[in-house]
N, C-alpha and C positions, 0 to 999 in steps of 0.2 A: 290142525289145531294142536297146540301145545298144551301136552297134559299137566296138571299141575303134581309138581315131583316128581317131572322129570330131569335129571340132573343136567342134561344135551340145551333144555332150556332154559337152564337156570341162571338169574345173574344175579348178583349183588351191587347194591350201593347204599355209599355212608356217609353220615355228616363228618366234616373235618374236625377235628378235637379242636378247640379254644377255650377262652375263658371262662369258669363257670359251664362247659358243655363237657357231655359224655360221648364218645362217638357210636352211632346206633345204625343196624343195617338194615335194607330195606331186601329183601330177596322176592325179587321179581320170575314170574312165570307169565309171559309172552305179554305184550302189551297191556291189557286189564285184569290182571291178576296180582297178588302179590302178599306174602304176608310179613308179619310185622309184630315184634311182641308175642307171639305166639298166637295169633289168629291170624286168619283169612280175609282177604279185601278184595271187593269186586269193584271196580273205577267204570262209571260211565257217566258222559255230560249231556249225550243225546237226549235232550227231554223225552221225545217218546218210547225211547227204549226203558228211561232212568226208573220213570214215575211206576215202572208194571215191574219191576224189581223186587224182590223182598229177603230183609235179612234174617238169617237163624244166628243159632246162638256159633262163634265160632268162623260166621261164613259170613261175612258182613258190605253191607251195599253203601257203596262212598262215590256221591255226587262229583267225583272230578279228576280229572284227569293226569296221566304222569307227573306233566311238569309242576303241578299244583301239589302234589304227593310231595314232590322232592322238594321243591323251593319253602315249603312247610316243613317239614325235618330240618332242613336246611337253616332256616330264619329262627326256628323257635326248640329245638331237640335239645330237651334235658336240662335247658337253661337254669338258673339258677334264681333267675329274675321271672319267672312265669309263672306265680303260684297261686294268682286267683285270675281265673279266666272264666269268663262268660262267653256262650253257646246260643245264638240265636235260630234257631231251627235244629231239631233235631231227626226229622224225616223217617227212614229206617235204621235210626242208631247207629250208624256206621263214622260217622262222623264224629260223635261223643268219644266212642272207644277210639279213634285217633287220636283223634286230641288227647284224650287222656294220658297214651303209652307215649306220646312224643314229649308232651309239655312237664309228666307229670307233677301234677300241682297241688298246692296244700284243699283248694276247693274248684271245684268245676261245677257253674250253673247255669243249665241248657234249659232253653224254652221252646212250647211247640203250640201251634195254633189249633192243633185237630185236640181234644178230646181222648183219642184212642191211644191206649199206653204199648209202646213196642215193648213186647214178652220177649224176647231178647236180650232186650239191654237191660230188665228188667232183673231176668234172670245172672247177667254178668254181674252187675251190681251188687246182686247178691251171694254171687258165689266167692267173690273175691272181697269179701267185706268191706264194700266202696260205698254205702249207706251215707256214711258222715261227709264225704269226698265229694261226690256226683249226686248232683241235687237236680231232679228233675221236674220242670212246671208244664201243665198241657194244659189246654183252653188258655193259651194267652198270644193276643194279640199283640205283635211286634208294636204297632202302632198305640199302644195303649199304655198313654206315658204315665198313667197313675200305676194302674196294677207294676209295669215295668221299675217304676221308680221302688214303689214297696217290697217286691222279691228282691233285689240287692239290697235296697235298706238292712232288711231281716237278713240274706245270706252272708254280707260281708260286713254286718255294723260299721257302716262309716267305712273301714280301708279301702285305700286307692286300687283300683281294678289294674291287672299289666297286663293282658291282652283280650280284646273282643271281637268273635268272631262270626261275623251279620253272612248266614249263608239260609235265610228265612222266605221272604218274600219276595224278594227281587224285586219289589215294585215301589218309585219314587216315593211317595207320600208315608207310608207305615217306615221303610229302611231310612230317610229322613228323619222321624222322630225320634226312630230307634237312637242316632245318632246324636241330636241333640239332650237329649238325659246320660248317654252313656258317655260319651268322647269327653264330657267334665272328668269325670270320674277316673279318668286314666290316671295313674302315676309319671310324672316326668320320664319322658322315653318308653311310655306303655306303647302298645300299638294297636291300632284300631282296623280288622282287616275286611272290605267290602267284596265277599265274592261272586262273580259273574255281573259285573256291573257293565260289562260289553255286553250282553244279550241281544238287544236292540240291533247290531251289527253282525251276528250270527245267522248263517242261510236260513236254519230253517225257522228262521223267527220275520222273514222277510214277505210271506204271504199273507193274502189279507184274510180278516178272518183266526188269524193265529192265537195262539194262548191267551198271550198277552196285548189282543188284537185295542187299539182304542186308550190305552194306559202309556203316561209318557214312559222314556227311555231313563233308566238308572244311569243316565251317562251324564245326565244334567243335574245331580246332587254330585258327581266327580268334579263337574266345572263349577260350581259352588263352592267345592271344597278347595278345590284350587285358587279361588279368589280369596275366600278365608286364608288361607297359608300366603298369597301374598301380600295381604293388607295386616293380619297378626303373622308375622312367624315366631312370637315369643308365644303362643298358644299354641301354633301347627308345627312343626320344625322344618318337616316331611312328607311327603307325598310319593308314593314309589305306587306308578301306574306300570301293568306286564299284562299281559292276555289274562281275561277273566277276572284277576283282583287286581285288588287296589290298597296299600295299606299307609294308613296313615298316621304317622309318630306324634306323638304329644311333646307342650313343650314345657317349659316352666312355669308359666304364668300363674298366676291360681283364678280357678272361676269358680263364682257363688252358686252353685246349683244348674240347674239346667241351663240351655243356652235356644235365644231365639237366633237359629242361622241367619236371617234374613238381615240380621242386625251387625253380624258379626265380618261382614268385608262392603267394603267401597267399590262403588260400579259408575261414577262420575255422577252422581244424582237420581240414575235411572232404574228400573228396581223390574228386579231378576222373574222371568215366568218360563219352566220348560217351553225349550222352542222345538220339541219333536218327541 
């Protein structure tokens, strides 16, 4: 096992300075480890290890994996264009305080569907006077496009959202709605990021009986999206599918408000129903 600081195992890696970016490091301690900003990160994607996890203040539990770590500093580190991002699922707050030290943004607004407030993140927010910054909602249903609509209403008055990041329910019909209220809402070249949208294709999601045993696959709101982007690409620009996510660029266009997907791409007449 490699202990954490130990220098034998220590590595670093950073974003490439460009436009509008700071270049920021990531110092890794053995494959799930790593910190960042000056706290501590635990990476695990195994559902059954993930979900029995728990983060302290300092020592924080984040749903996913290296390459998801890096290709996220990578895409989004220090930008200059990332200043109002929404958080869909907030779990053991580890994910929040990423996002926050990578994007840092003028508002970050995370949602969570339990009720139960992580004392944690709780406690960061408060210690580092991030009150006005990181706005946190609990009891809220991804799928629940009224309440959904009115917590951005109220957080962002009207401004266009530049990145959102659906890492909530993984399950087709709630992350679907999610997506038709928020993905208007992008600024031109915001980016819309869906992760773990491969699940359904993951071993141990492959026995019957499983988690998600009976609920279609989040792979068929990607192939949705991909018929959206090629019947609009002045709405969609982009689509960039990788292991696990999926993100997708906004375009120009302007849309009045919410969007019925179902309405938004051409399928020769015949009309779209998850096939798995």
């Amino acid at each position: 096992m490699l202990a954490h600081g130990d220098d034998r195992a220590r590595r670093s890696t950073a974003t490439e300075p460009g436009p509008g970016t700071l270049c920021q490091v990531i110092d890794w301690f053995g494959p799930k480890s790593f910190t960042f900003g000056g706290e501590r990160f635990r990476i695990e994607v195994e559902a059954a290890v993930l979900y029995h996890m728990r983060s302290e203040l300092g020592d924080w539990v984040l749903g996913k994996d290296q390459n998801m770590v890096q290709r996220f500093l990578e895409q989004h580190g220090d930008r200059l264009d990332r200043r109002r991002v929404v958080e869909l699922g907030i779990f053991e707050g580890g994910s929040v305080v990423f996002d926050y030290l990578v994007c840092k943004p003028d508002r970050l607004v995370a949602v969570e569907l339990r009720d139960h407030r992580v004392a944690p993140l709780d406690e960061f927010v408060d210690r580092h006077g991030l009150g006005g910054t990181i706005r946190l909602h609990y009891g809220v249903d991804q799928g629940d496009l009224v309440t959904l609509t009115r917590i951005v209403d109220e957080e962002f008055a009207g401004a266009p959202i530049d990145l959102v990041i659906d890492d909530a329910s993984h399950l087709y019909a709630p992350t679907r709605a999610s997506f038709e209220v928020l993905f208007p809402r992008l600024r031109p070249n915001g980016v819309y990021v869906i992760e773990d949208w491969d699940w359904a294709h993951h071993d141990e999601w492959q026995a019957e009986g499983g988690y998600f045993a009976g609920q279609p696959a989040l792979t068929n709101l990607v192939v949705e999206i991909l018929m959206f982007a090629g019947t609009r690409p002045d709405i969609v620009t982009e689509v960039s599918i990788t292991e696990r996510v999926a993100e997708i660029v906004r375009g120009p266009a302007e849309l009045d408000g919410a969007i019925d997907l179902s309405s938004m791409y051409l399928a020769r007449g015949r009309v779209f129903e998850p096939v798995f």
